[in-house]
Backbone as CSV, one residue per row, in Angstrom:
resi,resn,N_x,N_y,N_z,CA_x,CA_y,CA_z,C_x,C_y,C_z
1,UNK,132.841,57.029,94.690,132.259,56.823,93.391,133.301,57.214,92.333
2,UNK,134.076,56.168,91.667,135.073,56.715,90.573,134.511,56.696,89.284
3,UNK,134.886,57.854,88.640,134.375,58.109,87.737,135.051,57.170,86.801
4,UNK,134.571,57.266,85.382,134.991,56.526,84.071,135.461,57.270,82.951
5,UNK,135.975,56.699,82.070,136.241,57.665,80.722,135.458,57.549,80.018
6,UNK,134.484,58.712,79.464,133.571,58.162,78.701,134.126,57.416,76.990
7,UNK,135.008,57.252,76.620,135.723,56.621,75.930,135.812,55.023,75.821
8,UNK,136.058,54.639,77.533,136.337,53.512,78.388,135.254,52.920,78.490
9,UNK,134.405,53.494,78.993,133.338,53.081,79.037,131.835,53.774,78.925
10,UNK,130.639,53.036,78.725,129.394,54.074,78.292,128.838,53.851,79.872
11,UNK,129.282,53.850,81.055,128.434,54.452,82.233,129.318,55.482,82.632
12,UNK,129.100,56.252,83.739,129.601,57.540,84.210,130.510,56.810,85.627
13,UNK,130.317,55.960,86.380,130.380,55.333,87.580,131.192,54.241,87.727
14,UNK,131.831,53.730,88.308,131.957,52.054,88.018,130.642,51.295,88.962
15,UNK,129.926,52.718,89.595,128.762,51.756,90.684,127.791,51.863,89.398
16,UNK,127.591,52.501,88.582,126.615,52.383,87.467,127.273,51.214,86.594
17,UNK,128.271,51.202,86.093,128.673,49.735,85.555,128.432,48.340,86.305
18,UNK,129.088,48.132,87.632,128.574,47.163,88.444,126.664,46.704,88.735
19,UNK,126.284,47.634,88.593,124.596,47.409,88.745,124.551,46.917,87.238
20,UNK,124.911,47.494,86.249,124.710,46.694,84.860,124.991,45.426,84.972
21,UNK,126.259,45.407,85.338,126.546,44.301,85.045,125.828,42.999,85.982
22,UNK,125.856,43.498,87.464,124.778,42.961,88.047,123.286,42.558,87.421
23,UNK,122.533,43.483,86.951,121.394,43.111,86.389,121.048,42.293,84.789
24,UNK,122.048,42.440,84.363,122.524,41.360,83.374,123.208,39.870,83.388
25,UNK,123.505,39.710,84.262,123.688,38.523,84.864,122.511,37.801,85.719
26,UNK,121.717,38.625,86.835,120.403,38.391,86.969,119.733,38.224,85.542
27,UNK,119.805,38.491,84.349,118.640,38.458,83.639,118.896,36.956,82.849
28,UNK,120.578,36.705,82.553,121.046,35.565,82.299,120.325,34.503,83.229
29,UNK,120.851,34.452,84.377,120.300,33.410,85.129,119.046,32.788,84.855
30,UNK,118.227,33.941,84.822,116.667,33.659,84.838,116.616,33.499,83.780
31,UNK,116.892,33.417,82.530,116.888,32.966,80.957,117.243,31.450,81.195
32,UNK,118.123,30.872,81.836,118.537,29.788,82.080,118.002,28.861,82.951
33,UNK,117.098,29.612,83.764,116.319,28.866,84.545,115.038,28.525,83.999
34,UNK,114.777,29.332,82.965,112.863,29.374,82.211,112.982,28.022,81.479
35,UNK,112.013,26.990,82.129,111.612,25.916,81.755,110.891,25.239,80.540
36,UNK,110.464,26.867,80.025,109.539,26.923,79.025,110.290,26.099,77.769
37,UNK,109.539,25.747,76.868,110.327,25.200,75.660,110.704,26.195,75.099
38,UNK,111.829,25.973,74.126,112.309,27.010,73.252,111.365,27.415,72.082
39,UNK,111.632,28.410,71.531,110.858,28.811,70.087,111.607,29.244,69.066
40,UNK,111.484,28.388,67.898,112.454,28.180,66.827,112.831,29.476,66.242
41,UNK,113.106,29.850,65.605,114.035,30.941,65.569,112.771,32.107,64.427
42,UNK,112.287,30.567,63.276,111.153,31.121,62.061,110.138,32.050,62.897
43,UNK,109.635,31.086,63.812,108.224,31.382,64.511,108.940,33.129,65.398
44,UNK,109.647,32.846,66.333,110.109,34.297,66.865,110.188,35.192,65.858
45,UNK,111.015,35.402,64.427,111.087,36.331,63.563,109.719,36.739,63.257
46,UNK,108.899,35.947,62.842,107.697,36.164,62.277,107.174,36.784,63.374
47,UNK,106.856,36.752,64.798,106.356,37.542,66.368,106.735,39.009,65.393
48,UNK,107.820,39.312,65.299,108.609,40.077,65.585,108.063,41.155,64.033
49,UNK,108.430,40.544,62.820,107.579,40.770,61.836,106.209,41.337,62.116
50,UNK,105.197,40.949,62.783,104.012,41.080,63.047,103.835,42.405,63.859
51,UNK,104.524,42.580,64.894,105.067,43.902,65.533,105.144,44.467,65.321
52,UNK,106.528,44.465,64.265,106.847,46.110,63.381,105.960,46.288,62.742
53,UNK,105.192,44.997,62.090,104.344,45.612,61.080,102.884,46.574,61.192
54,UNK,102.666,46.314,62.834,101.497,47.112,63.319,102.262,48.421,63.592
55,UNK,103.549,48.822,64.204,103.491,49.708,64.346,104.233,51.230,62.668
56,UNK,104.187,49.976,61.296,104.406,50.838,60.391,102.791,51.314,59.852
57,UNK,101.845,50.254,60.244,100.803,50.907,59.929,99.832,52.281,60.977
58,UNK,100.423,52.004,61.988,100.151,53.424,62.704,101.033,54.497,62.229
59,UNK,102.468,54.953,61.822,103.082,55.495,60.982,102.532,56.223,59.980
């Protein structure tokens, strides 16, 4: 297990970097495989809007 610089990099491992990077590439794939239609960029912001905005009113 070789360590890293924390400078170099933000995992401790290169086996903790490799699983990142592993599971980010799994997550790519499957982004690329979702058949679903896309959602325009307005409609997502506004999701997203709606979100924060419930959780400033619990705040």
């Amino acid at each position: 297990m070789a360590k890293l610089d924390p400078i170099v990099s933000e995992f401790a491992t290169t086996e903790e970097a490799e699983a990142h990077d592993a599971w980010v590439r799994a997550k790519v794939r499957e982004a690329l495989a979702d058949t679903r239609p896309p959602v325009p960029h307005d409609q997502a912001v506004a999701r997203i809007d709606a979100v924060l905005a419930k959780f400033e009113k619990k705040a």
